[in-house]
N, CA and C atoms as a LAMMPS dump frame, in Angstrom:
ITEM: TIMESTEP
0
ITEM: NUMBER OF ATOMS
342
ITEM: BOX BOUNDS ff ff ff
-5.0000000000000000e+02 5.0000000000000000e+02
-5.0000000000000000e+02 5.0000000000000000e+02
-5.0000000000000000e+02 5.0000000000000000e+02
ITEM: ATOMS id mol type element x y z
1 1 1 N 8.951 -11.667 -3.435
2 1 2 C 8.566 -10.749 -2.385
3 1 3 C 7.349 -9.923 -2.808
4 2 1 N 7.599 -9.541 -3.896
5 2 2 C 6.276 -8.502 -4.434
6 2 3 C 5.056 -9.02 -4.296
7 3 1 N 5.043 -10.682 -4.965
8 3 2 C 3.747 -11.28 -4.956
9 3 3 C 2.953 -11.241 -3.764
10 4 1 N 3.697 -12.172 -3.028
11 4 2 C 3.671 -11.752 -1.161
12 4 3 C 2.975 -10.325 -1.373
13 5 1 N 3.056 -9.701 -1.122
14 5 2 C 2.978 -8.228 -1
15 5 3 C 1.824 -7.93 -1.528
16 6 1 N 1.521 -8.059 -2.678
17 6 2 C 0.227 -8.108 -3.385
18 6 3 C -0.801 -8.738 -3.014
19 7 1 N -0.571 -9.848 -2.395
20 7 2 C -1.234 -10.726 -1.973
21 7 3 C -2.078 -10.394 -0.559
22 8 1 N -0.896 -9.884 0.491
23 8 2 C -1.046 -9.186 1.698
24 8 3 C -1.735 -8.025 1.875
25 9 1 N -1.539 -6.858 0.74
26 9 2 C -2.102 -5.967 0.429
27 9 3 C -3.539 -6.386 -0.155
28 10 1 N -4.254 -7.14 -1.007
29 10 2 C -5.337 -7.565 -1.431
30 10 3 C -6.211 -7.912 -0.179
31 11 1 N -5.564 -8.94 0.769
32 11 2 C -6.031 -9.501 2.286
33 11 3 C -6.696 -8.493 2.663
34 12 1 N -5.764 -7.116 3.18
35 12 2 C -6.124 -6.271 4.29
36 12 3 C -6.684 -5.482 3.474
37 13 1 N -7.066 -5.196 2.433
38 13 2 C -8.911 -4.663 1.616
39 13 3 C -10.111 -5.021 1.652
40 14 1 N -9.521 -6.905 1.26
41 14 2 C -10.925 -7.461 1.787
42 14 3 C -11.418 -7.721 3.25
43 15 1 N -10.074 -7.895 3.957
44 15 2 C -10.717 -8.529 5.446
45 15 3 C -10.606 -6.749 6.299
46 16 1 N -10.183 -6.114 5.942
47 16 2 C -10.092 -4.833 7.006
48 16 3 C -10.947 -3.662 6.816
49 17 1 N -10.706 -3.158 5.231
50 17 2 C -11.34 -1.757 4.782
51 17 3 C -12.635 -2.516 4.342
52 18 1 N -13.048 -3.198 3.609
53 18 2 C -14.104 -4.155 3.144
54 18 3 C -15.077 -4.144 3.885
55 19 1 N -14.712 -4.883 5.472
56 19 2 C -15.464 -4.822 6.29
57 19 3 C -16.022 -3.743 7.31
58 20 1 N -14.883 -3.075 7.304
59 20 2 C -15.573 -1.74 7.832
60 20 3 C -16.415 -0.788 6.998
61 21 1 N -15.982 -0.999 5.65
62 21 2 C -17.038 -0.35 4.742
63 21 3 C -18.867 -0.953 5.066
64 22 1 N -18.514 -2.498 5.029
65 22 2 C -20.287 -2.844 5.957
66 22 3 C -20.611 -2.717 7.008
67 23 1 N -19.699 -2.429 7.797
68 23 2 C -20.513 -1.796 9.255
69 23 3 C -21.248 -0.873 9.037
70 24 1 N -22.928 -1.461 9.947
71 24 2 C -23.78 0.102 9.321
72 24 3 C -23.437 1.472 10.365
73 25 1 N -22.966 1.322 11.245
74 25 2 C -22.294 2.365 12.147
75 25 3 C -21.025 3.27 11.423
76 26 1 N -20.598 3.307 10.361
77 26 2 C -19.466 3.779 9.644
78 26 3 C -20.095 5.076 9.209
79 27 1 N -19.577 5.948 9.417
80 27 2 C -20.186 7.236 9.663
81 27 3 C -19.64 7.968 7.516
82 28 1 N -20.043 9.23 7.328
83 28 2 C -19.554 9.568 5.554
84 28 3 C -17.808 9.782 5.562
85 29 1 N -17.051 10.534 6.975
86 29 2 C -16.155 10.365 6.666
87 29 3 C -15.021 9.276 6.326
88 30 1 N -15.573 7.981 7.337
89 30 2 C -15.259 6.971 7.423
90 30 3 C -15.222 6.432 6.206
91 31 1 N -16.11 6.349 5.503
92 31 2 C -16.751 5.52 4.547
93 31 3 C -15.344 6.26 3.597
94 32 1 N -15.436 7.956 3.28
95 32 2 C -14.768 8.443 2.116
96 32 3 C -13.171 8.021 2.18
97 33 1 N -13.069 8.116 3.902
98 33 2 C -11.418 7.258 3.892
99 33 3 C -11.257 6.367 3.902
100 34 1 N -12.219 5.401 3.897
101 34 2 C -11.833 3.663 3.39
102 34 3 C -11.709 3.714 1.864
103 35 1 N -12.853 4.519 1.551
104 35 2 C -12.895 4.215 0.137
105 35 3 C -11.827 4.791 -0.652
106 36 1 N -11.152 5.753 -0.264
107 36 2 C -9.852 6.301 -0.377
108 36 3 C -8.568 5.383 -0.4
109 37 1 N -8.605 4.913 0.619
110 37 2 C -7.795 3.444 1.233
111 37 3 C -7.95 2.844 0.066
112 38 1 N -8.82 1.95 -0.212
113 38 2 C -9.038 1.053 -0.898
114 38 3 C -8.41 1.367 -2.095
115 39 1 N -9.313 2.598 -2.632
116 39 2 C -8.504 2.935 -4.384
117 39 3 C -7.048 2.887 -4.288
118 40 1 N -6.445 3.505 -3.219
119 40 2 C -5.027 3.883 -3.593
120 40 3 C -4.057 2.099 -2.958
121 41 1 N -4.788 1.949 -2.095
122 41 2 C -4.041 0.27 -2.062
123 41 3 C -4.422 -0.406 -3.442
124 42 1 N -5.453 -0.347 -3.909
125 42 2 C -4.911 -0.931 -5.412
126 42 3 C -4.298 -0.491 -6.264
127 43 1 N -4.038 0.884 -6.342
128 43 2 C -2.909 1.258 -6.833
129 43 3 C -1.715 1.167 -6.485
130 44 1 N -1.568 1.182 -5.114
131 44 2 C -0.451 0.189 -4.626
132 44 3 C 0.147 -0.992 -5.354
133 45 1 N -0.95 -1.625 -5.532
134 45 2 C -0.9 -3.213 -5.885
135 45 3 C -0.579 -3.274 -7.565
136 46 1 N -1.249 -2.379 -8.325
137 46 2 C -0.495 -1.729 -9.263
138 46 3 C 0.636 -1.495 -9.817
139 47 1 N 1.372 -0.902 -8.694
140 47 2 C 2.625 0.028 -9.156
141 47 3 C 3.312 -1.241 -8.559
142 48 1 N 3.12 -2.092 -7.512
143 48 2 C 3.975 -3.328 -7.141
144 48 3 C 4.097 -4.447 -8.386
145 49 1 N 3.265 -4.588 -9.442
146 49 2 C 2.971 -5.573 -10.48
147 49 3 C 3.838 -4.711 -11.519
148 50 1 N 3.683 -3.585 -11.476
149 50 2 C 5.049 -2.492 -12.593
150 50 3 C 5.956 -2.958 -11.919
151 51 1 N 6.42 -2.66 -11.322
152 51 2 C 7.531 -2.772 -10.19
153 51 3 C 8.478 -4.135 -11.072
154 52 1 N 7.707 -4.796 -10.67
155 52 2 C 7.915 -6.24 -11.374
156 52 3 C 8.404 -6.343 -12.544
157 53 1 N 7.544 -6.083 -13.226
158 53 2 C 7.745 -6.009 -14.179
159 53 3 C 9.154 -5.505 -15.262
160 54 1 N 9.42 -4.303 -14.414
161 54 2 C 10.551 -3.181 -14.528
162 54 3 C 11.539 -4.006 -14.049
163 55 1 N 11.704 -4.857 -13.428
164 55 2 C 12.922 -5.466 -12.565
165 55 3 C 13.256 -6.581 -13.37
166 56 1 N 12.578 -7.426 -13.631
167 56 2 C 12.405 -7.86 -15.219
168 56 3 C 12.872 -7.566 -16.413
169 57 1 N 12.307 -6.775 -16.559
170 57 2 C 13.032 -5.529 -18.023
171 57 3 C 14.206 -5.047 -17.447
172 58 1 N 14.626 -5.175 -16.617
173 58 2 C 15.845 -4.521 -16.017
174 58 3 C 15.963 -3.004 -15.877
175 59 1 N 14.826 -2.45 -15.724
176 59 2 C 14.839 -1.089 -16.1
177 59 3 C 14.485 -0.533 -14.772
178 60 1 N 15.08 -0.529 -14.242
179 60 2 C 15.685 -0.134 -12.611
180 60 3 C 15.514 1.356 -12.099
181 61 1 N 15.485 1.978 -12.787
182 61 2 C 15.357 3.241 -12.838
183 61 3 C 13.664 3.924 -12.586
184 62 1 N 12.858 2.811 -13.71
185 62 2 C 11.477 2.755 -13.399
186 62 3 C 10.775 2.473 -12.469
187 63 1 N 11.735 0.775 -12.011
188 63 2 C 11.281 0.225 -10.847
189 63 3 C 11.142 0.583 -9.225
190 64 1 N 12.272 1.861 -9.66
191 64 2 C 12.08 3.021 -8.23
192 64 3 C 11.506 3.913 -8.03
193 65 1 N 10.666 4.563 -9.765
194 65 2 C 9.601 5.428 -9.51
195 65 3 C 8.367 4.68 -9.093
196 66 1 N 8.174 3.458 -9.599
197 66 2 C 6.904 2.581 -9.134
198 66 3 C 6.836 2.864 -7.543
199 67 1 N 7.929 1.527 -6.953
200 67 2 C 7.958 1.495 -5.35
201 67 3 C 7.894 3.026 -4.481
202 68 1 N 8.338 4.002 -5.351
203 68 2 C 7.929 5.457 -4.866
204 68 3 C 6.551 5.882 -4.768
205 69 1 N 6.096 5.64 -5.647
206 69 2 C 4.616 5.728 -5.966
207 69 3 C 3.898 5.181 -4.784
208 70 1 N 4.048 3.823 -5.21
209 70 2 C 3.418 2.821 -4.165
210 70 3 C 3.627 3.393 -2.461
211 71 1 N 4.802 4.003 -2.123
212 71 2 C 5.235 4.19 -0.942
213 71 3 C 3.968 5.538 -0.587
214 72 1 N 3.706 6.924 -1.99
215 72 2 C 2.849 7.655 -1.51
216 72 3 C 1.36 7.553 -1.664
217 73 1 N 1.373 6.45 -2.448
218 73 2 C -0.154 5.413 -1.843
219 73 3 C -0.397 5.354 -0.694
220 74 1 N 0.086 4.713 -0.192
221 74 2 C 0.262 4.387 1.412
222 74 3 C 0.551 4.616 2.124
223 75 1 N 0.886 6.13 2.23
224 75 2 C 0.929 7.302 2.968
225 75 3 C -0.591 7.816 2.979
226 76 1 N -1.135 8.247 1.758
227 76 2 C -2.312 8.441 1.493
228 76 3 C -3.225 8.39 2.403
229 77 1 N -3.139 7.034 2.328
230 77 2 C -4.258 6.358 2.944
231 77 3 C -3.969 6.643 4.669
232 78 1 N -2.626 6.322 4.831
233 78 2 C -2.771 6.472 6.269
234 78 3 C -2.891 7.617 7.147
235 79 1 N -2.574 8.576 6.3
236 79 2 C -2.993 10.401 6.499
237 79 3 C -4.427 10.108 7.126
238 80 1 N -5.189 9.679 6.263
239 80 2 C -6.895 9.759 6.787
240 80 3 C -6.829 8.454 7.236
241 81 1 N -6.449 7.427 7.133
242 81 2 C -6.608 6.892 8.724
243 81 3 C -6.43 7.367 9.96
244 82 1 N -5.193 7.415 10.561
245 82 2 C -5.148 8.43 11.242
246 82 3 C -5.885 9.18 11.934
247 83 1 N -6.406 10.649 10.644
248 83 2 C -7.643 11.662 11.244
249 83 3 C -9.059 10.682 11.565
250 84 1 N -9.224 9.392 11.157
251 84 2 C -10.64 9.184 11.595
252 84 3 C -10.574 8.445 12.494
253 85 1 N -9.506 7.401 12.741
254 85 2 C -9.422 6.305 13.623
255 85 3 C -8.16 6.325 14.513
256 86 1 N -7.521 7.726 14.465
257 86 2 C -6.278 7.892 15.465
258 86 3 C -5.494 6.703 15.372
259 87 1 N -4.968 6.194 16.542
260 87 2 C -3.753 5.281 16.031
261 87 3 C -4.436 3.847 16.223
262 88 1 N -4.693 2.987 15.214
263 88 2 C -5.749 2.282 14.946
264 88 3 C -4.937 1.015 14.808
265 89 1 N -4.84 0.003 15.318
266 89 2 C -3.977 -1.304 15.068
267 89 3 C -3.628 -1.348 14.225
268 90 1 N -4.775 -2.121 13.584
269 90 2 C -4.889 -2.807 12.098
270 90 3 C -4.004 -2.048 11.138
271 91 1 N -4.428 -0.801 11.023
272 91 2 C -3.716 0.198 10.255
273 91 3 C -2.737 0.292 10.283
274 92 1 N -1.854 0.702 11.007
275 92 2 C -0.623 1.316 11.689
276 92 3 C 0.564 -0.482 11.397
277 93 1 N -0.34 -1.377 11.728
278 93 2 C 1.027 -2.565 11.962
279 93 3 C 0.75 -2.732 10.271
280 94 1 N -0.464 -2.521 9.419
281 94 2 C -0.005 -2.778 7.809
282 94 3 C 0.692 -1.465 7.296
283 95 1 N 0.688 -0.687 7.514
284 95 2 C 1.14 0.648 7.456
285 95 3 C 3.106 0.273 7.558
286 96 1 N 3.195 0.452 8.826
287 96 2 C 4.707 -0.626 9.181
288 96 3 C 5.126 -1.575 8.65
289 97 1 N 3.981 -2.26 7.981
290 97 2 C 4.799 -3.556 7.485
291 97 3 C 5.069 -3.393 6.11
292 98 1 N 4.095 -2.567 5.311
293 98 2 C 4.682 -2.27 4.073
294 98 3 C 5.262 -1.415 3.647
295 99 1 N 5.587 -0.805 4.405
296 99 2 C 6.616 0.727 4.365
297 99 3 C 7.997 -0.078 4.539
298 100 1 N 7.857 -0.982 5.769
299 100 2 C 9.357 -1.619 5.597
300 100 3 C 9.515 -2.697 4.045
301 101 1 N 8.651 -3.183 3.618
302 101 2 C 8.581 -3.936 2.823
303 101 3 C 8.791 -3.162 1.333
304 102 1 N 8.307 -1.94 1.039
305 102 2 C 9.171 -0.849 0.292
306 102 3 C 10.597 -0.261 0.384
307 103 1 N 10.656 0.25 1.479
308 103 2 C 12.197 0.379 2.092
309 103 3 C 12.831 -0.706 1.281
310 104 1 N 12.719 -2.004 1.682
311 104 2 C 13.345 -3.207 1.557
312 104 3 C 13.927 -3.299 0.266
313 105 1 N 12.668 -3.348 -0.774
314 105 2 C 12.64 -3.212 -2.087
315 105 3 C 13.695 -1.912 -2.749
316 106 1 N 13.09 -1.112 -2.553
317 106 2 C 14.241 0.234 -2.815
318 106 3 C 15.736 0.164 -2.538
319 107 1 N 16.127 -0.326 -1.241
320 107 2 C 17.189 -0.901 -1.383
321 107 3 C 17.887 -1.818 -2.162
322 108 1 N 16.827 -2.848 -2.596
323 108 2 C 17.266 -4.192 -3.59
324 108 3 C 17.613 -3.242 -4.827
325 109 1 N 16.7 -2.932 -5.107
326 109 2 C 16.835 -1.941 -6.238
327 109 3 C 17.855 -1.502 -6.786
328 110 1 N 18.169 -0.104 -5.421
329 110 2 C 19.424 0.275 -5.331
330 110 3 C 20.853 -0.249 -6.071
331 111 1 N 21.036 -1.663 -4.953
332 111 2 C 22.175 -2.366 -5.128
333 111 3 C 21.991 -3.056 -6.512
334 112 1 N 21.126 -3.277 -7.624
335 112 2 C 21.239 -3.896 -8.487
336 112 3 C 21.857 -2.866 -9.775
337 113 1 N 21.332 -0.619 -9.675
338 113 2 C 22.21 -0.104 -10.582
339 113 3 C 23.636 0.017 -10.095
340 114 1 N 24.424 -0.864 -9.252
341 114 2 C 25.662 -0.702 -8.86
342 114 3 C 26.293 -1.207 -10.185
């Protein structure tokens, strides 16, 4: 699932924030909240490869501060999405999809210190 995830998350940098970063119409705030976006989705992508890792090591405990992390990554970003592009497709359905896709995880998590 994570890989997925990483993978999906990498996509919508290059094909979404990427490209709006070359539009020459992208105004400084725009630009500072993509570029915002961007850093913290790779830190996203980051804390999803810990994540991993930790689940692995069995160290479960870690693996829920990661996916926490990752979850206020991507809040981050969508705070200033949001203020520049109001409720913006693109955003909002990756926004949804990896918030549930954390949720998801956190739960797995969960049920494994039972």
């Amino acid at each position: 699932m994570m890989e997925a995830t990483m993978t999906k998350t990498e996509e919508f940098i290059a094909n979404v924030i990427e490209q709006r970063l070359e539009e020459p119409d992208t105004d400084i705030y725009a630009t500072d909240c993509l570029e915002t976006c961007k850093s913290v989705y790779q830190d996203a992508v980051d804390a999803m490869k810990k994540a991993e890792e930790d689940v692995k090591a069995k160290d479960y405990y870690k693996a829920n501060l990661d996916i926490s992390a990752m979850t206020t990554d991507i809040d981050t970003c969508n705070e200033c999405a949001i203020s520049i592009y109001g409720e913006d497709t693109e955003f909002r359905q990756f926004d949804n999809w990896i918030q549930g896709v954390a949720s998801e995880c956190l739960e797995k998590i969960s049920a494994l210190t039972k």
